[in-house]
C-alpha positions as CSV (number, residue, x, y, z in Angstrom):
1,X,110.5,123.7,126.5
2,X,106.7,124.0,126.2
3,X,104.8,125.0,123.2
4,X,104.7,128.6,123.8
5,X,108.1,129.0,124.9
6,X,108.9,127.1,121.7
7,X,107.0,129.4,119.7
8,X,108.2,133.0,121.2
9,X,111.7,131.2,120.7
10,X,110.9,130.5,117.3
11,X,109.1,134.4,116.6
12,X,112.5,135.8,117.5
13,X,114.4,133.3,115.2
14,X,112.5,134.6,112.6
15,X,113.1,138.7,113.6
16,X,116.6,138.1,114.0
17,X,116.6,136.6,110.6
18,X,114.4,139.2,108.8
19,X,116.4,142.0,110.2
20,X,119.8,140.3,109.0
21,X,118.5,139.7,105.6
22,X,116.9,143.4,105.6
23,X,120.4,144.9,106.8
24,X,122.3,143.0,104.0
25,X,119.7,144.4,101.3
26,X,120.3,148.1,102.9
27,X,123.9,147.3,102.3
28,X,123.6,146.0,98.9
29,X,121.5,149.1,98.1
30,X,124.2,151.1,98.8
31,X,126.9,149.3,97.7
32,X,125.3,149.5,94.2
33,X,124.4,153.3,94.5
34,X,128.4,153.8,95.4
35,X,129.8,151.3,92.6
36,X,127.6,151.9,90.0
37,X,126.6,155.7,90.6
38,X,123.0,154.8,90.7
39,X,119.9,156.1,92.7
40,X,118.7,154.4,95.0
41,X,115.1,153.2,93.5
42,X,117.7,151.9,91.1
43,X,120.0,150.1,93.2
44,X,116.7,148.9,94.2
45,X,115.0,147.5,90.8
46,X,118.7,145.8,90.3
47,X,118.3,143.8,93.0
48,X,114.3,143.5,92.7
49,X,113.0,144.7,96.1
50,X,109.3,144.8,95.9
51,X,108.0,148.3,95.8
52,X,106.2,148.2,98.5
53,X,109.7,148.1,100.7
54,X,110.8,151.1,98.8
55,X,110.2,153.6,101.0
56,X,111.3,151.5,104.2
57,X,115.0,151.3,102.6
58,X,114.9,154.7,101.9
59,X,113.8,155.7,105.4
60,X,116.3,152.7,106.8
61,X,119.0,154.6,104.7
62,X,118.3,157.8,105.3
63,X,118.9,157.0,108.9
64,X,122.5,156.4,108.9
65,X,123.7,159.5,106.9
């Protein structure tokens, strides 16, 4: 494998990964908000997303109801 194959191998190892670990958080969030009867910014400072993500969870969220 050459070097650029090796890196656009590697850039898509790393989406793949950020998108699991971003689904898992979207399913933390709302496995909190259903447990615990919390909002969601809540669910969200329990499990200490960043604030700048905020509003992509919500939107990510909002998309499956």
């Amino acid at each position: 494998m050459d070097n650029f194959s090796k890196q656009i191998y590697e850039a898509g190892i790393n989406d793949g990964r950020a998108e699991g670990k971003a689904e898992g958080k979207a399913e933390s969030i709302k496995n909190l908000m259903s447990t615990m009867n919390v909002s969601i910014d809540q669910a969200m400072d329990i499990l200490k997303t960043p604030p700048e993500e905020h509003q992509y969870f919500k939107d990510l969220l909002a998309k499956e109801q």
